[in-house]
MDTraj code that builds the backbone (N, CA, C; nanometers):
import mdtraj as md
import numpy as np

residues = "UNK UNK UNK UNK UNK UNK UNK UNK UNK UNK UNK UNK UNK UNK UNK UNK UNK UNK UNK UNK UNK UNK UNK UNK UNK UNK UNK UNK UNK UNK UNK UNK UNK UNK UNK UNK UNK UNK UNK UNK UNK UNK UNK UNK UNK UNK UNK UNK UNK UNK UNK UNK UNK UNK UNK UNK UNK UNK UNK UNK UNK UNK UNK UNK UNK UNK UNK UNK UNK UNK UNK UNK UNK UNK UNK UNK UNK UNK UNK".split()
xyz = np.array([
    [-0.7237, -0.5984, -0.9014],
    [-0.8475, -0.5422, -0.9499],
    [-0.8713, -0.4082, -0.8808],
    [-0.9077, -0.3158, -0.9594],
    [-0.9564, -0.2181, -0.9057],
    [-1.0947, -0.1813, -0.8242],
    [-1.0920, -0.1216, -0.7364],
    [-1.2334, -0.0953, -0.6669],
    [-1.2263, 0.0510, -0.6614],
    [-1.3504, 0.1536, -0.6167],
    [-1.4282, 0.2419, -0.5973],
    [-1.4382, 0.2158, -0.4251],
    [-1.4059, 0.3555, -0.3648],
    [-1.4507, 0.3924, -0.2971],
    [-1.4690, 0.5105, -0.2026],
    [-1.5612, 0.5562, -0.1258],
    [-1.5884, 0.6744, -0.0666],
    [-1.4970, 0.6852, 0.0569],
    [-1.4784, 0.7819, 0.0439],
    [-1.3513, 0.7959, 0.1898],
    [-1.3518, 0.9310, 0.2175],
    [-1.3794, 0.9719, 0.3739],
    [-1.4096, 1.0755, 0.4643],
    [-1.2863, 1.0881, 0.5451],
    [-1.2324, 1.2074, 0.5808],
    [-1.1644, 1.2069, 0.6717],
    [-1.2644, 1.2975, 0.8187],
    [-1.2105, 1.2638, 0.9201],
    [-1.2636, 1.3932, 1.0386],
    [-1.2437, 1.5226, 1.0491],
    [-1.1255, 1.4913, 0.9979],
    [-1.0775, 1.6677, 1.0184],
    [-1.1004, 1.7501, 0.8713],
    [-1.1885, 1.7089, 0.7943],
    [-1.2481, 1.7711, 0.6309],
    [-1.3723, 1.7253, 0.6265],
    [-1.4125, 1.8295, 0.5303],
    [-1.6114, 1.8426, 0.5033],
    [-1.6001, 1.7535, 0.3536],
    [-1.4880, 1.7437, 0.3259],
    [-1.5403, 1.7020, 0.1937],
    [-1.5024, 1.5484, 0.1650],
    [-1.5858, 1.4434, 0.1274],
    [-1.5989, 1.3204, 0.1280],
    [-1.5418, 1.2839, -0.0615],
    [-1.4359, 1.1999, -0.1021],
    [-1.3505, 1.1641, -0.2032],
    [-1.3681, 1.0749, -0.2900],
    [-1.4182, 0.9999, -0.3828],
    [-1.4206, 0.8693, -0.4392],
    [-1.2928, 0.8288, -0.4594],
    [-1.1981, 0.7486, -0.3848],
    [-1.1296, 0.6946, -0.4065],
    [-1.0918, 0.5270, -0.4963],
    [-1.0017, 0.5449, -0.6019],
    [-0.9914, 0.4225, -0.6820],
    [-0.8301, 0.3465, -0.6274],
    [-0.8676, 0.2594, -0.6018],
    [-0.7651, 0.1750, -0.5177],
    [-0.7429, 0.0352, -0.5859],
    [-0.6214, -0.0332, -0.6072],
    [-0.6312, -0.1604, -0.6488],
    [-0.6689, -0.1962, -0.5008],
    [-0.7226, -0.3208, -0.5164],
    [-0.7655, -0.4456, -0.3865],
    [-0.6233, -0.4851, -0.3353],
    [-0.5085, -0.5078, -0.3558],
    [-0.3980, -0.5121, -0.3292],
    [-0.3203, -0.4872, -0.2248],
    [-0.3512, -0.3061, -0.2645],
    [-0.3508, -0.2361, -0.1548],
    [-0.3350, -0.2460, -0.0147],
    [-0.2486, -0.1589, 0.0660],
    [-0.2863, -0.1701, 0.2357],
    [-0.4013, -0.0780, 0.2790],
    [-0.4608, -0.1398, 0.3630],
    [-0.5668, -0.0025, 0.4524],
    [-0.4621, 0.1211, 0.4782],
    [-0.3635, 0.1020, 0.5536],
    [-0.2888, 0.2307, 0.5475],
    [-0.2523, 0.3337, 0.4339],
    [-0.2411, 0.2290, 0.3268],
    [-0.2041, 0.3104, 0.1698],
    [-0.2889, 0.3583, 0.2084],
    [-0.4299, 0.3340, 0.2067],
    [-0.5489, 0.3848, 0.1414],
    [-0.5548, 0.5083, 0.2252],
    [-0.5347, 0.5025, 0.3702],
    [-0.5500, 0.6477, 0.4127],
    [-0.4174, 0.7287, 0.3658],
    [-0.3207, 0.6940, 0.3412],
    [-0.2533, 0.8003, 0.3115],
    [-0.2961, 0.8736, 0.1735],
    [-0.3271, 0.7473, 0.0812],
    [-0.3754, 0.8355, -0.0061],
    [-0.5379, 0.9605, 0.0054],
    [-0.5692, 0.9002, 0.0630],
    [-0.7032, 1.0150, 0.1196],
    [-0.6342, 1.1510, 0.1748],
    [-0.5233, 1.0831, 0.2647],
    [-0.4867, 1.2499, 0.3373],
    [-0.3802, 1.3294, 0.2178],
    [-0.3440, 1.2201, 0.1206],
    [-0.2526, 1.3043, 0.0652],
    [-0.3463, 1.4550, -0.0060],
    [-0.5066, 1.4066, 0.0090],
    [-0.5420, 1.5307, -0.0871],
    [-0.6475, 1.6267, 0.0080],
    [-0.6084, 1.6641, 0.1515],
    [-0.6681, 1.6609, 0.2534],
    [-0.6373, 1.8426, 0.2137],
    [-0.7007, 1.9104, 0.3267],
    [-0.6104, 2.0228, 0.3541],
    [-0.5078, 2.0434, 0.4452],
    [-0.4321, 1.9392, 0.5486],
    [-0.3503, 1.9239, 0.5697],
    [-0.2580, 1.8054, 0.5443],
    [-0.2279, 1.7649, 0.4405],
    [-0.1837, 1.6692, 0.3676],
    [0.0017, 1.6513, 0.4704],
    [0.0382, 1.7674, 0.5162],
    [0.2138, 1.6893, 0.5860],
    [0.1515, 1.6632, 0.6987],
    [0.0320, 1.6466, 0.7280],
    [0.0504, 1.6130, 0.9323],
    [0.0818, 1.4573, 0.9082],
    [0.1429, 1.4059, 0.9890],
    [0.2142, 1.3004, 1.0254],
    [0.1397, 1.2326, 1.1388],
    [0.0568, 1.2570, 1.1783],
    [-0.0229, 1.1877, 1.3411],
    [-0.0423, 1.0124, 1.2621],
    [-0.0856, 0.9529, 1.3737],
    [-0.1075, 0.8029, 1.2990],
    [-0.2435, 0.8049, 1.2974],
    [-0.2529, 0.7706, 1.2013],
    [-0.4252, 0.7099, 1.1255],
    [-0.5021, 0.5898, 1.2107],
    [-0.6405, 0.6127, 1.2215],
    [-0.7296, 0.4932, 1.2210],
    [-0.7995, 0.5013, 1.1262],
    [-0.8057, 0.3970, 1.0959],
    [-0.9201, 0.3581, 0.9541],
    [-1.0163, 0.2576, 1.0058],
    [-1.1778, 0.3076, 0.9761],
    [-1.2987, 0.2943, 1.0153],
    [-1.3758, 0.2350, 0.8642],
    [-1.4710, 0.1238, 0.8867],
    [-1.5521, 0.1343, 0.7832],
    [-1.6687, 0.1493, 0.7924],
    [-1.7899, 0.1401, 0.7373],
    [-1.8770, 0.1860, 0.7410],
    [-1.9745, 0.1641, 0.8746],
    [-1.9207, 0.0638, 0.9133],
    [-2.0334, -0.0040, 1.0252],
    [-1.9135, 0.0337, 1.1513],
    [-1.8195, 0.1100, 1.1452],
    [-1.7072, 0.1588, 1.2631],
    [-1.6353, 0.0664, 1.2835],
    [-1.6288, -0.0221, 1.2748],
    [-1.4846, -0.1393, 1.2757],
    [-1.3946, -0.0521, 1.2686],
    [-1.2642, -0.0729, 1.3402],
    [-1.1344, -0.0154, 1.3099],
    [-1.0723, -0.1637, 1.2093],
    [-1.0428, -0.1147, 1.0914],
    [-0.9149, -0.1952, 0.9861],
    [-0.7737, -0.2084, 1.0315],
    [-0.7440, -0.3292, 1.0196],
    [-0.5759, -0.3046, 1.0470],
    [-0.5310, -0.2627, 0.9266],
    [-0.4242, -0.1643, 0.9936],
    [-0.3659, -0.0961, 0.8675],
    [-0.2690, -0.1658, 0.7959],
    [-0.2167, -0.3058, 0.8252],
    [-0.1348, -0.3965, 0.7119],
    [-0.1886, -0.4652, 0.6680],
    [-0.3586, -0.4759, 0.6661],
    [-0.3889, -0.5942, 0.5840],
    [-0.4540, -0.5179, 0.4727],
    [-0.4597, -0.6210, 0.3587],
    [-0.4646, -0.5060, 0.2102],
    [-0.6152, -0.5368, 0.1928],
    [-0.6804, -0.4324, 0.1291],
    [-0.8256, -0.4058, 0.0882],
    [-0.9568, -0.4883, 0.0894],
    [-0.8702, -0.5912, -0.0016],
    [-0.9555, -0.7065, -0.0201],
    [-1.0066, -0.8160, 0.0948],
    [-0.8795, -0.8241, 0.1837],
    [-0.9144, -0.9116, 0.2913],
    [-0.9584, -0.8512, 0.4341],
    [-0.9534, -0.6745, 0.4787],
    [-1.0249, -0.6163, 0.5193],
    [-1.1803, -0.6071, 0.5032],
    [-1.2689, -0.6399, 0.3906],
    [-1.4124, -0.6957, 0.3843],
    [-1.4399, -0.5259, 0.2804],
    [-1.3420, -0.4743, 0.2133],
    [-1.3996, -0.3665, 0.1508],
    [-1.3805, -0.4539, 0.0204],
    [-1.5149, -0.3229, -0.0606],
    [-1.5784, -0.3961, -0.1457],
    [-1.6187, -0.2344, -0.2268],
    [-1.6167, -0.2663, -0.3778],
    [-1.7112, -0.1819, -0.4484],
    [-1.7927, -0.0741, -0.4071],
    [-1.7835, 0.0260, -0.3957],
    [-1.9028, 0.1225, -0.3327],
    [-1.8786, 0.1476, -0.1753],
    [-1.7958, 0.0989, -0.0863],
    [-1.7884, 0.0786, 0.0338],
    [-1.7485, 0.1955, 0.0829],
    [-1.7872, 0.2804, 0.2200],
    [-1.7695, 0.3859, 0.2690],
    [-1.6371, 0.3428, 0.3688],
    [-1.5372, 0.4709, 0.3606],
    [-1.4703, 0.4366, 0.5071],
    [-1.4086, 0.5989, 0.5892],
    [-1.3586, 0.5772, 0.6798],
    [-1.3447, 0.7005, 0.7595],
    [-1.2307, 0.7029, 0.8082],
    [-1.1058, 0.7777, 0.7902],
    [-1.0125, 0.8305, 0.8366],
    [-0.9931, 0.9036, 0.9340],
    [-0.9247, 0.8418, 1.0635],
    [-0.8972, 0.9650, 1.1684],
    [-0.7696, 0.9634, 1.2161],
    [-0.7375, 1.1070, 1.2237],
    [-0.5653, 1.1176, 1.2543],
    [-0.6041, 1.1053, 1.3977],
    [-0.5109, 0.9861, 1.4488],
    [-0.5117, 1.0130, 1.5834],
    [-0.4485, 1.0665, 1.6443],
    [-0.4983, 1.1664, 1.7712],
    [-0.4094, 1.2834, 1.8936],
    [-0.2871, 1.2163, 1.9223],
])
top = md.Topology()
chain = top.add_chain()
for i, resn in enumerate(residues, 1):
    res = top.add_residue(resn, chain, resSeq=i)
    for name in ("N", "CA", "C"):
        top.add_atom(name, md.element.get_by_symbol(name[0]), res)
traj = md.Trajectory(xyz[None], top)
């Protein structure tokens, strides 16, 4: 199933509606966010944040991470 959702990175002003099957890994999901970043080749490793700051593990897929419809999350390349 498909879901909707908002996705921020740190290092960009501009916030994305991303459409994701539930399937999905948390990691897909940030790569696909950075793929449309303004630095889309940096390679650093990702944390993925959701709305309430939880860090997501990045192998578990969408659905069983607690994202949902409408759900905000936050991308950060880590140093």
């Amino acid at each position: 199933m498909a879901m909707y959702l908002f996705g921020y990175l740190t290092d960009d002003f501009f916030g994305r509606v991303v459409v994701a099957p539930s399937g999905q890994t948390v990691a897909q999901l940030a790569e696909q966010l950075t793929a449309w970043s303004w630095f889309p080749e940096a390679e650093s490793p990702f944390v993925v944040t959701n709305e309430a700051g939880d860090e997501l593990d990045p192998g578990v897929m969408l659905a069983d991470a607690g994202l949902a419809n409408g759900d905000i999350f936050t991308v950060r390349r880590s140093p």
